[in-house]
Each structure stands twice: as structure tokens, then as C-alpha cells.
C-alpha positions in Angstrom: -70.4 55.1 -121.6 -69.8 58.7 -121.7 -66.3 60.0 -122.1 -65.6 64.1 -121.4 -62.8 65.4 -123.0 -61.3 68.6 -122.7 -59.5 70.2 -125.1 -58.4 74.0 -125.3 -61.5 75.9 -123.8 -64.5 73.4 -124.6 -65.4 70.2 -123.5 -66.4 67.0 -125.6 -69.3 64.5 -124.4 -68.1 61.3 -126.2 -70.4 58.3 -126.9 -70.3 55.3 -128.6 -71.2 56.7 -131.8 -68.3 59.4 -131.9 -65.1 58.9 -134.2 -62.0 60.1 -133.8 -60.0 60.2 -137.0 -56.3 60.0 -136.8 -54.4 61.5 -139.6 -50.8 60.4 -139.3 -50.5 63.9 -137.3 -53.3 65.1 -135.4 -56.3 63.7 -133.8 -60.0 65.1 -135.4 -63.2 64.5 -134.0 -65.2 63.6 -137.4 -69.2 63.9 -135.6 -68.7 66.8 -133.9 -68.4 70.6 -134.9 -67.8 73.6 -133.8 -68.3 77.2 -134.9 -65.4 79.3 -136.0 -65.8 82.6 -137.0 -68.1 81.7 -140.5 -67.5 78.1 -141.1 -68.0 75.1 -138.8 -64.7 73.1 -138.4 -63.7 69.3 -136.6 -62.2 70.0 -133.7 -59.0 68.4 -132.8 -57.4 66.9 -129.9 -54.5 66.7 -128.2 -52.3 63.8 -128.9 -50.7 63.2 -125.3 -54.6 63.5 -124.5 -56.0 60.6 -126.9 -52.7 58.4 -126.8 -53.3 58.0 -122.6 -56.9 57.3 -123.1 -55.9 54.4 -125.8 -53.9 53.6 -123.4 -56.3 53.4 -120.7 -58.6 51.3 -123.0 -61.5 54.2 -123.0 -60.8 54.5 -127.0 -60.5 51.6 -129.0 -59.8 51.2 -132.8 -62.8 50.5 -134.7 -63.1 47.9 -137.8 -63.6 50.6 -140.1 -61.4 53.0 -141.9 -62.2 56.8 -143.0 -61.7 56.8 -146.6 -60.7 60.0 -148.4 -62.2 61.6 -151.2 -60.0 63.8 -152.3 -56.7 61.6 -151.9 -58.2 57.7 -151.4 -56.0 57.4 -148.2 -57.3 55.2 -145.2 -57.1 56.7 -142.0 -57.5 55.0 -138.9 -60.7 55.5 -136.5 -61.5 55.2 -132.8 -64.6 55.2 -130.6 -65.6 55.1 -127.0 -64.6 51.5 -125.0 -68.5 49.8 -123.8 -66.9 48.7 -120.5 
């Protein structure tokens, strides 16, 4: 399944093999990137955007957990639903 997001002016082509981190604060798209000005950043998402599609079942939380390096925290992950 394919999932388009939109958020600010560009829009996101989701698969299965995306992750969204969430941070405690803001949503980040960890295996996508984006050009800005010198330096290639993760965009993120809107919140109201990603908590209606969790919602709606299109994300689900995956086993996994983003480690860290710099702090050790575990951060929780999502992905694209199959159905």
C-alpha cells in the first residue's frame, strides 16, 4: 500500500518500508530526506496529521524501537498498515 502525505509544501509517498519516529514531541520521517539550504534534514509531520492516520489504522506501531546514540533513549516507530 501506498500512503501520500502532505506536509507543508511537499508530498510524501509512504510504503511499507518507511518509519516514522516519534519523539515524545514531533513526528520524523527517519528514510526520507530532504534538501535544506546545505544539509539534508528528516522531515517532520504534523501531529493532528499522523495521530488521525493511527487512528484510521493506515500507520501502525512496529515491533521495533529507534535506539539513540547519543542519549540511549527508545523512541517509538510506525509504518504503513498492509490492508
Amino acid at each position: 500500500m501506498v500512503l501520500e502525505i502532505k506536509s507543508r509544501r511537499k508530498t510524501y509517498k509512504l510504503t511499507e518500508k518507511d518509519r516514522i519516529m516519534f519523539n515524545g514531541k514531533v513526528y520524523i520521517l527517519m528514510t526520507q530526506t530532504v534538501r535544506d539550504n546545505f544539509i539534508d534534514i528528516h522531515p517532520t509531520l504534523t501531529t493532528s496529521l499522523v495521530k488521525k492516520l493511527i487512528k484510521e489504522g493506515k500507520l501502525v506501531l512496529v515491533r521495533g524501537k529507534y535506539i539513540s546514540s547519543m542519549t540511549g533513549m527508545e523512541y517509538d516507530m510506525y509504518t504503513v498498515s498492509k490492508n
